[in-house]
C-alpha positions as CSV (number, residue, x, y, z in Angstrom):
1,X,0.0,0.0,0.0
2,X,2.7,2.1,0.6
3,X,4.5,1.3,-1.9
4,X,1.7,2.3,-4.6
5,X,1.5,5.7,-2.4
6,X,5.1,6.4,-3.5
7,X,4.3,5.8,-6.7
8,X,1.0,7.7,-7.2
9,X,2.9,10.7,-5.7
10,X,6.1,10.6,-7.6
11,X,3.4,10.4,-10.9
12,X,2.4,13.2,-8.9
13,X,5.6,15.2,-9.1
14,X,6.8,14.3,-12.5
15,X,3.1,15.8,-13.6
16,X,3.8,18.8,-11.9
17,X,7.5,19.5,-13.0
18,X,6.0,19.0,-16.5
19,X,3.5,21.2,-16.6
20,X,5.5,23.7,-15.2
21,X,8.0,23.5,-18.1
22,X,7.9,26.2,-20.2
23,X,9.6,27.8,-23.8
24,X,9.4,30.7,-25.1
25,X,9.2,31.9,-28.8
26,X,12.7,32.2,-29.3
27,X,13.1,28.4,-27.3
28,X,10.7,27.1,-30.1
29,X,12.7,28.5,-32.7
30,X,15.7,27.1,-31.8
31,X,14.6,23.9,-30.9
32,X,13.5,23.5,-34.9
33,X,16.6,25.4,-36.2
34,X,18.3,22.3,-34.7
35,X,15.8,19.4,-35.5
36,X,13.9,20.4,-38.5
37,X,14.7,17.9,-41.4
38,X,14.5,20.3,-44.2
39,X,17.0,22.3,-42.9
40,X,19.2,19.5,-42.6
41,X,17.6,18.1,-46.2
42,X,18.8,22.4,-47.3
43,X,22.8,21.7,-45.2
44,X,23.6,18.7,-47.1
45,X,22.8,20.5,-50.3
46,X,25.0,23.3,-49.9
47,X,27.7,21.0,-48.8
48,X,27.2,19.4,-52.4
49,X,27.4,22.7,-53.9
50,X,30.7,23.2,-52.2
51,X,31.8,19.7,-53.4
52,X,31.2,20.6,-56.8
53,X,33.0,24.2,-56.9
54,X,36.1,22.0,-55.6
55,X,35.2,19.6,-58.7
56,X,35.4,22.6,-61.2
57,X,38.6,23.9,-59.4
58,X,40.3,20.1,-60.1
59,X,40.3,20.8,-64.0
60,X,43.7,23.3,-63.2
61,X,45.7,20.4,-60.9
62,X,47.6,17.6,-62.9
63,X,46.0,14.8,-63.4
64,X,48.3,11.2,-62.7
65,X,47.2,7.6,-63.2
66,X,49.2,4.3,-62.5
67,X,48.4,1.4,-64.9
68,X,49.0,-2.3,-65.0
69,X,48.9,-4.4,-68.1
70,X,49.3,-8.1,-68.3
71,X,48.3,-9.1,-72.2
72,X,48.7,-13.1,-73.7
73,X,49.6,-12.2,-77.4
74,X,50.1,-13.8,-80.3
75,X,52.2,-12.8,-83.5
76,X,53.5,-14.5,-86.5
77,X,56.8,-14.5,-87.3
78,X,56.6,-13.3,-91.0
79,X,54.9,-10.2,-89.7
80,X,57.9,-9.5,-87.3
81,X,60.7,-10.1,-90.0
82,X,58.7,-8.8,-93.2
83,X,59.0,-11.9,-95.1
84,X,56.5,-14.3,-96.2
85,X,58.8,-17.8,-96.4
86,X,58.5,-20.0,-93.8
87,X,55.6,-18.2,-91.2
88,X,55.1,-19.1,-88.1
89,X,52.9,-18.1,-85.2
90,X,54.5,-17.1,-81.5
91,X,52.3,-16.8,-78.8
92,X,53.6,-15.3,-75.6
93,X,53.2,-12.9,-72.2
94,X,53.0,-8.8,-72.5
95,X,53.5,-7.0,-69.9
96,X,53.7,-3.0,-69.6
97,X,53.1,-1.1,-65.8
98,X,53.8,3.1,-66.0
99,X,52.7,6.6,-64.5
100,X,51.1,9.0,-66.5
101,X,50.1,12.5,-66.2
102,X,48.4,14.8,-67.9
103,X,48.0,18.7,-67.0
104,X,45.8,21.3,-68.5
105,X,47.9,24.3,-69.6
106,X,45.8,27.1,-71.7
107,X,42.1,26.8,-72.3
108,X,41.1,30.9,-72.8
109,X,39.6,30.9,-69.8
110,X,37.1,27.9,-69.6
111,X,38.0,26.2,-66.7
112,X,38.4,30.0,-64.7
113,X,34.3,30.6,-66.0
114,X,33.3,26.7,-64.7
115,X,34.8,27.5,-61.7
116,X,33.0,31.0,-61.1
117,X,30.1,29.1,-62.2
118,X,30.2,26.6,-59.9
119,X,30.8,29.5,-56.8
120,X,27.6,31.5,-57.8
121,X,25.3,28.1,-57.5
122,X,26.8,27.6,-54.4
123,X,25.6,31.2,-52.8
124,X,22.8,30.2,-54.9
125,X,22.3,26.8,-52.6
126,X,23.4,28.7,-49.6
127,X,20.7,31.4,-50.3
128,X,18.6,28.5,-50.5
129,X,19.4,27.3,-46.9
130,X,18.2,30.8,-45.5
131,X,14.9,30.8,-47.4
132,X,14.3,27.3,-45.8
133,X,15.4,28.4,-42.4
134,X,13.3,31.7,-42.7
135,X,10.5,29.6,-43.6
136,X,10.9,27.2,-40.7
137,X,11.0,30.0,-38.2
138,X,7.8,31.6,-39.8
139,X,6.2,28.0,-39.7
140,X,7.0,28.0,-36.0
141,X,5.7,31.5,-35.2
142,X,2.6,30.8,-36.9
143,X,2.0,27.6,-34.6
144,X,2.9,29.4,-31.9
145,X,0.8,32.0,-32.2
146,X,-2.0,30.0,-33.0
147,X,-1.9,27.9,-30.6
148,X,-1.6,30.8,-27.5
149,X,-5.3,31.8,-29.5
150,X,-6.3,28.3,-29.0
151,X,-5.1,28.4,-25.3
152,X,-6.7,31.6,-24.1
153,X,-10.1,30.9,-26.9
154,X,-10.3,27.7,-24.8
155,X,-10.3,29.6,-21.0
156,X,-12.7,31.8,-22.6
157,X,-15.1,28.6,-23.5
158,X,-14.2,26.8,-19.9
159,X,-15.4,30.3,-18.2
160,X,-18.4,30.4,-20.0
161,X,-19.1,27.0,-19.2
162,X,-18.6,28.2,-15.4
163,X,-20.8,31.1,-15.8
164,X,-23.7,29.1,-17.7
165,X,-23.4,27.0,-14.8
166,X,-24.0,29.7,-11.7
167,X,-26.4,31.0,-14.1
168,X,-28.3,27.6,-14.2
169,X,-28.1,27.0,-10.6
170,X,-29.3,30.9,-9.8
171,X,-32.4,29.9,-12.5
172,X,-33.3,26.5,-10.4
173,X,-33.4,28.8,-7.3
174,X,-35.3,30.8,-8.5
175,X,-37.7,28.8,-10.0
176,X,-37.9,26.5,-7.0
177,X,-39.3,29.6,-5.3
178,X,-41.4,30.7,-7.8
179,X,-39.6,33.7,-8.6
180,X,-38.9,32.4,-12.0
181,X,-40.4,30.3,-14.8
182,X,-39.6,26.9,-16.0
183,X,-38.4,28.6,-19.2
184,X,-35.5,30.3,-17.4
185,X,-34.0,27.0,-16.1
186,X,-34.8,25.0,-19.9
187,X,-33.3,27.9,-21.5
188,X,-30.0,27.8,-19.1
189,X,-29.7,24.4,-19.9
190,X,-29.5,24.6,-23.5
191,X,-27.2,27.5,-23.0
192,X,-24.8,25.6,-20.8
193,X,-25.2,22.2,-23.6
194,X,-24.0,24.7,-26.3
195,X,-20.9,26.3,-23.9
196,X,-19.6,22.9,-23.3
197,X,-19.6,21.8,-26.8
198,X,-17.8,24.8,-27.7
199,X,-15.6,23.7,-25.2
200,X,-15.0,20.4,-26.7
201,X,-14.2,22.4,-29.8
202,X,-11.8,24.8,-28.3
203,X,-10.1,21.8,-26.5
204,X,-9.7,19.7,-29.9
205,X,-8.2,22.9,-31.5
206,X,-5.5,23.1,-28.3
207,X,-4.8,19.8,-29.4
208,X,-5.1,20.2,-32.9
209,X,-2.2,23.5,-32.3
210,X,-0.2,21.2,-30.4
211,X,0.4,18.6,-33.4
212,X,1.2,21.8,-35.8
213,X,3.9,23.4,-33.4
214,X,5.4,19.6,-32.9
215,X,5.7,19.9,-37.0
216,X,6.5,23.3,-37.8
217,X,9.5,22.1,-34.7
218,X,10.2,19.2,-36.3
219,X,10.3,16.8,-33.5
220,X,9.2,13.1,-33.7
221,X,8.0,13.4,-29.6
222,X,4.9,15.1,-28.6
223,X,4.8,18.3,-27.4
224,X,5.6,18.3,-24.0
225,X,5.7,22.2,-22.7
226,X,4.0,24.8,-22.5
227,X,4.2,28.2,-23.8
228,X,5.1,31.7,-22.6
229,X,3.2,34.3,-24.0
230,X,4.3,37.3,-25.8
231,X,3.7,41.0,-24.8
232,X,2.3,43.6,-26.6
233,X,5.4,45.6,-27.6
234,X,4.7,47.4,-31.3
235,X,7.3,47.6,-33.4
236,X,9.1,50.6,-34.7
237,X,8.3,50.3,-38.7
238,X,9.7,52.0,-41.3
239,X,7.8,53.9,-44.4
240,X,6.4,51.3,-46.9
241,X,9.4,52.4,-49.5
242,X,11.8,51.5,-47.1
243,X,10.4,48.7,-45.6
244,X,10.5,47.5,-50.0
245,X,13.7,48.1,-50.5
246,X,14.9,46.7,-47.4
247,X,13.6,43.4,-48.3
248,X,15.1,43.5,-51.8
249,X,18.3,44.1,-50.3
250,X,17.8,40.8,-47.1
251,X,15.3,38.4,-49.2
252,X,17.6,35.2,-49.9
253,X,15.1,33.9,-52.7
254,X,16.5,37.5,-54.6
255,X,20.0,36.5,-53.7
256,X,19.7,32.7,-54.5
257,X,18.5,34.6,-57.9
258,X,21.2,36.8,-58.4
259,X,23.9,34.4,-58.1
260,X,22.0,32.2,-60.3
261,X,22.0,35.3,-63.1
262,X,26.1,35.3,-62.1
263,X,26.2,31.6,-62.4
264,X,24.7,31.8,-66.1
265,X,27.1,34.7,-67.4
266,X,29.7,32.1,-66.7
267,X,28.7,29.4,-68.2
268,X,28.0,31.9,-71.4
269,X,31.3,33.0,-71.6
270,X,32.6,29.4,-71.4
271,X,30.8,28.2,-74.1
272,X,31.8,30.9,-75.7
273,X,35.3,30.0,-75.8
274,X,34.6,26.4,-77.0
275,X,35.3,27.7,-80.3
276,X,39.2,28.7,-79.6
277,X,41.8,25.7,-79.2
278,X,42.8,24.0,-75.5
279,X,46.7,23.3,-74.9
280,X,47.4,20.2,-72.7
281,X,50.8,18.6,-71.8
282,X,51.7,15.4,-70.4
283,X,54.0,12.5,-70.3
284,X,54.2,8.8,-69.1
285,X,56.8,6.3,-67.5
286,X,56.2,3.2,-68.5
287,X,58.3,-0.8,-68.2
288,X,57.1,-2.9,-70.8
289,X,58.1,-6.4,-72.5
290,X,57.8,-10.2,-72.9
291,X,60.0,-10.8,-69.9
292,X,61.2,-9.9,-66.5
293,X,62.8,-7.1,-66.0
294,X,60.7,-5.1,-68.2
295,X,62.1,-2.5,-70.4
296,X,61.8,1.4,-69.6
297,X,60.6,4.3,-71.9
298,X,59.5,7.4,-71.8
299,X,57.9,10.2,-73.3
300,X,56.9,13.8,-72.6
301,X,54.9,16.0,-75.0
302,X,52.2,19.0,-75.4
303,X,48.5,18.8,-77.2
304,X,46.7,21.4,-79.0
305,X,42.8,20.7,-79.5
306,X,40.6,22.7,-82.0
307,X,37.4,22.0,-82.6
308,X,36.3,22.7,-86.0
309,X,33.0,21.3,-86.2
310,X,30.3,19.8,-84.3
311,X,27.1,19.8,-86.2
312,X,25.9,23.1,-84.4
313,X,26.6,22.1,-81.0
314,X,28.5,24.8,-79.7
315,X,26.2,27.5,-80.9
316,X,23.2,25.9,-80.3
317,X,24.5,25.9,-76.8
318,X,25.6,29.5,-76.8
319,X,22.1,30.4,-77.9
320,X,20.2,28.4,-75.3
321,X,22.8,30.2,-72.4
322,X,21.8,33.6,-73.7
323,X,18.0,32.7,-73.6
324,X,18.2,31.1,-70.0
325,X,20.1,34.4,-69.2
326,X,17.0,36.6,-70.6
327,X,14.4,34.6,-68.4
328,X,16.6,34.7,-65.6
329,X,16.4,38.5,-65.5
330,X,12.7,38.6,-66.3
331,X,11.9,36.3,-63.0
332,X,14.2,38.6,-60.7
333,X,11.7,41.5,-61.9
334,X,8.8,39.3,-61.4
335,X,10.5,38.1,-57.9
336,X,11.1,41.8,-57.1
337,X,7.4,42.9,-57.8
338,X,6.3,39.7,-56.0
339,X,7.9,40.9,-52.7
340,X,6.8,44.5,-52.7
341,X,3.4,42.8,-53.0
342,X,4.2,40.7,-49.8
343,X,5.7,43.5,-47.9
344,X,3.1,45.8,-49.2
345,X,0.4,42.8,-47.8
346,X,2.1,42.2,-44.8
347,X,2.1,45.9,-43.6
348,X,-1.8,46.3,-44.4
349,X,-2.6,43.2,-42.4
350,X,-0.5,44.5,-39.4
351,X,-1.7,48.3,-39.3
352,X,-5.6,46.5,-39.6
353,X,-4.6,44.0,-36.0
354,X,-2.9,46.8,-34.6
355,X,-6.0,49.1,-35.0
356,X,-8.2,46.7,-33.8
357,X,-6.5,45.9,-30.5
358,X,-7.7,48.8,-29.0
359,X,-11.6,48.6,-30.5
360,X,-11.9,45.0,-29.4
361,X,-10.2,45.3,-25.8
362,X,-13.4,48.2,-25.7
363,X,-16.1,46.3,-27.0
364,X,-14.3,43.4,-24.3
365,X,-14.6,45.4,-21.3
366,X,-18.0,47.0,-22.3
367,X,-19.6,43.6,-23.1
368,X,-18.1,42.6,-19.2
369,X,-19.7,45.5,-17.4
370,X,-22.8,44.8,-19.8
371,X,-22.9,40.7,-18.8
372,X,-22.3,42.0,-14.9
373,X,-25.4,43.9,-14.9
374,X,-27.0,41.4,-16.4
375,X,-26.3,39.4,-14.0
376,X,-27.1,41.9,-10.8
377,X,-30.3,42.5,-12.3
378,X,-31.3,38.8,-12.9
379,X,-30.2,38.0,-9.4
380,X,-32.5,40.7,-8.1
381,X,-35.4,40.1,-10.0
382,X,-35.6,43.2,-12.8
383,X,-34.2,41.4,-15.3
384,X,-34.6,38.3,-17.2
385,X,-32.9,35.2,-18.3
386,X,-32.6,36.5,-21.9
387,X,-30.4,39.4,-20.7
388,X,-28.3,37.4,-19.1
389,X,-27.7,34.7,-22.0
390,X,-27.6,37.8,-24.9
391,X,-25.5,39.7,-22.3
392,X,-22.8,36.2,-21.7
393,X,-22.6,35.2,-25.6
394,X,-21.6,38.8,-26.6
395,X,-19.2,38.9,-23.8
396,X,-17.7,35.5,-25.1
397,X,-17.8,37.1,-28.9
398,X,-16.2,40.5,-28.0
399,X,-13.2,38.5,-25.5
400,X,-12.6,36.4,-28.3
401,X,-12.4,39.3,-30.7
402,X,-10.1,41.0,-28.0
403,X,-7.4,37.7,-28.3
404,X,-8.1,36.7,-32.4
405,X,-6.8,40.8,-32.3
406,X,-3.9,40.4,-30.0
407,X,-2.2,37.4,-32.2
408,X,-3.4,38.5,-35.5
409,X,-0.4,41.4,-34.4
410,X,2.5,38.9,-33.5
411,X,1.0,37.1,-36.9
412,X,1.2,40.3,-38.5
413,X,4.5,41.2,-37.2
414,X,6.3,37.5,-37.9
415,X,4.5,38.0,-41.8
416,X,5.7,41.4,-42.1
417,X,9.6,40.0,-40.7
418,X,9.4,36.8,-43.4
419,X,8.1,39.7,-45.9
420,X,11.5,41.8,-45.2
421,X,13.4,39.0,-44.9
422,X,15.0,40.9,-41.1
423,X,13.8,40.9,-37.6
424,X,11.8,43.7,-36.5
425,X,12.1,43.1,-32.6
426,X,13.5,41.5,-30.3
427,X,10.1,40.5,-28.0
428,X,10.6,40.4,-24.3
429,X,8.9,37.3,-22.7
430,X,6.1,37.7,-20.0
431,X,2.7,36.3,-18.8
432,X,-0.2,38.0,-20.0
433,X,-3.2,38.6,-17.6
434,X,-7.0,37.9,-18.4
435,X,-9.9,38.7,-17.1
C-alpha cells in the first residue's frame, strides 16, 4: 500500500514539474533550427554545392594515373621479320606497368568561368538554406501564435461554461421559489449544452495547435511544454518604401537569384570560348616487354585541341545560355514585384490588427460591465434570463475578438519579418493577464 503511495505521488511530481516546463518563442525556434529535417535536407545541399566548386577547381591540378597491363599475345613471325617464307605463329606474355600524367595548360579561360560558375550556384544553394530556415521560423511562429489563440479561446469557453453554470443554478433557485419560470432553467440548460460543446471544440483545437507546433519544430516526440506568451510591444516600422527596399536588399530567394543570373554569365562566356583551341601537356613512365625485368621508356609531349565542327553544337548551346540568361532577368523583376506585393500585404494586415486591439479590448470590457449587470439585475429580479444569455454570448464574442486581435499582431509582425526577410524586434517574454 505504501508502496503504490510512492508511486501515485512521484506520478504526482513528474506531472507537476512538466507542466511547469515552459519555452518561449525564441526556445521554439531554436529547438527547430536544430531538429527540423529540411534544414538538414537544405545543409547537405550546400555541402554538395561546395563539393562541386572544388570539382570545377580540379580541371587546373595535374591529373596522374598508375596502370598495369598483363596481355597473352600472339604474333606470327613473318609479320615480325617482313618476309612471307617460312611463317610461323608465336604466342607469348606482354606486360607494360607506367605513370602517366596529364595537365591542363591554356584553355582561354574555360575552366576559370566553370569555376565562377560553380561558386555562384553555391551562394545560390546557400541562399537556398536561408529561405528554408526563414521559412521554418515563420512555420514555428505561426504555430505558436496560434496555438496561445487556442489556449486563451479555450479559458474563454471553460469560463463560459462556469458562468452558464451559476447562471443555471441561480435559474433552479429561482424557479424552486417561484420567482422564475420553468423557461428560465430550460433555457439555461441549452445554453450551458452549447458552452460545453464549444468547449470540446476549443479543447480539440489546443490539441489540434499542439500537433502543428510539434511539425513546424520538427520533433518526432509530442509536445511536452507549454508556452510563454508574448507581450504587446509594437514595433518601430519603417515607411512602406523603405520597408521594399529593405527586403530586396535581405530576401535570400533575390539573392539565391542573383547568383543564379552570375552563375549563367559564366557558363555563357565558357561556351563561348569552346570555339578557340585547348593546350594540354603530359607525359608517361612506363616498363614494358615479354619478360622480366621489363624494359623502360619514356615520353613527354604537349596537345593542342581545336574543334572545327560539331554539327551546331556549340552555338546551339551558346544560344540556349543567352536565352536562360534573358528569363533569368525577367523572373528577378517578377521576384522583385512579388515581394513589394508581400511587404506591401504584410504591412496592411498588421496596421488593420494593430488598429483593432484597441476597439476590441473596448467592446471586451463594455460587453463585461454589460454581462455583470446582467447578472445583478437577474439576481434581483428586474431582469430576465434572456439578458443574461444575450449579455454572456456577446461577452464570449467581444473576449474572443479581443485575443483573435492580440495574435493577428504577433502574426502580422512575424508576416511582415518573413516579408522583409529581417527581424523587426526583439520580443521580451512575459505572462499575459486575463480577465
Amino acid at each position: 500500500m505504501k508502496l503504490a503511495s510512492h508511486i501515485v505521488l512521484g506520478l504526482c511530481m513528474c506531472a507537476v514539474a512538466s507542466a511547469q516546463e515552459s519555452k518561449s518563442l525564441e526556445e521554439c525556434v531554436e529547438l527547430a533550427l536544430r531538429h527540423h529535417p529540411s534544414l538538414q535536407a537544405g545543409a547537405a545541399r550546400a555541402a554538395a554545392a561546395q563539393a562541386r566548386v572544388r570539382q570545377a577547381a580540379s580541371a587546373y591540378l595535374p591529373q596522374i594515373d598508375a596502370t598495369y597491363a598483363a596481355n597473352r599475345r600472339s604474333t606470327s613471325v613473318a609479320a615480325r621479320t617482313g618476309t612471307t617464307l617460312g611463317t610461323a605463329t608465336q604466342t607469348f606474355n606482354f606486360f607494360n606497368t607506367g605513370v602517366s600524367f596529364s595537365q591542363l595548360l591554356f584553355d582561354f579561360g574555360q575552366a576559370f568561368h566553370a569555376i565562377e560558375s560553380a561558386q555562384a550556384q553555391a551562394e545560390a544553394s546557400s541562399a537556398d538554406l536561408e529561405t528554408q530556415r526563414q521559412q521554418v521560423v515563420f512555420g514555428v511562429k505561426q504555430a505558436y501564435f496560434t496555438l496561445l489563440t487556442a489556449q486563451h479561446l479555450r479559458d474563454v469557453a471553460a469560463e463560459a461554461v462556469r458562468r452558464s453554470e451559476k447562471h443555471l443554478e441561480l435559474a433552479k433557485g429561482r424557479y424552486d421559489v417561484g420567482l422564475a419560470p420553468r423557461l428560465d432553467v430550460t433555457r439555461e440548460q441549452a445554453q450551458l449544452a452549447a458552452n460545453q460543446l464549444d468547449l470540446l471544440r476549443a479543447e480539440h483545437n489546443v490539441r489540434l495547435g499542439y500537433e502543428t507546433l510539434r511539425n513546424a519544430i520538427g520533433l518526432e516526440a509530442p509536445v511536452s511544454f507549454t508556452l510563454q506568451d508574448v507581450p504587446l510591444t509594437p514595433p518601430p516600422l519603417a515607411d512602406e518604401e523603405t520597408l521594399i527596399k529593405r527586403a530586396w536588399e535581405n530576401r535570400p530567394e533575390l539573392r539565391r537569384l542573383t547568383a543564379q543570373i552570375r552563375a549563367a554569365e559564366q557558363d555563357l562566356l565558357a561556351l563561348e570560348r569552346n570555339h578557340l583551341p585547348v593546350i594540354t601537356g603530359g607525359g608517361q613512365y612506363q616498363w614494358s616487354g615479354a619478360v622480366f625485368p621489363l624494359q623502360p621508356n619514356w615520353n613527354v609531349g604537349a596537345a593542342v585541341t581545336l574543334p572545327l565542327f560539331r554539327g551546331g553544337l556549340t552555338v546551339a548551346q551558346i544560344e540556349a545560355a543567352k536565352q536562360s540568361l534573358v528569363a533569368l532577368g525577367h523572373d528577378a523583376d517578377t521576384l522583385r514585384q512579388s515581394i513589394a506585393l508581400e511587404v506591401r500585404e504584410a504591412l496592411l494586415r498588421y496596421q488593420e490588427a494593430a488598429k483593432s486591439i484597441q476597439v476590441s479590448r473596448q467592446g471586451a470590457e463594455q460587453a463585461r460591465q454589460n454581462l455583470e449587470l446582467a447578472e445583478g439585475r437577474y439576481a434581483t429580479g428586474v431582469g430576465s434570463i434572456i439578458e443574461v444569455t444575450d449579455a454572456q454570448s456577446t461577452f464570449v464574442t467581444a473576449k474572443a475578438q479581443e485575443i483573435q486581435a492580440l495574435y493577428s499582431h504577433h502574426l502580422g509582425v512575424a508576416a511582415l519579418e518573413k516579408a522583409i526577410g529581417a527581424r523587426i524586434e526583439e520580443p521580451k517574454v512575459s505572462s499575459m493577464q486575463w480577465e
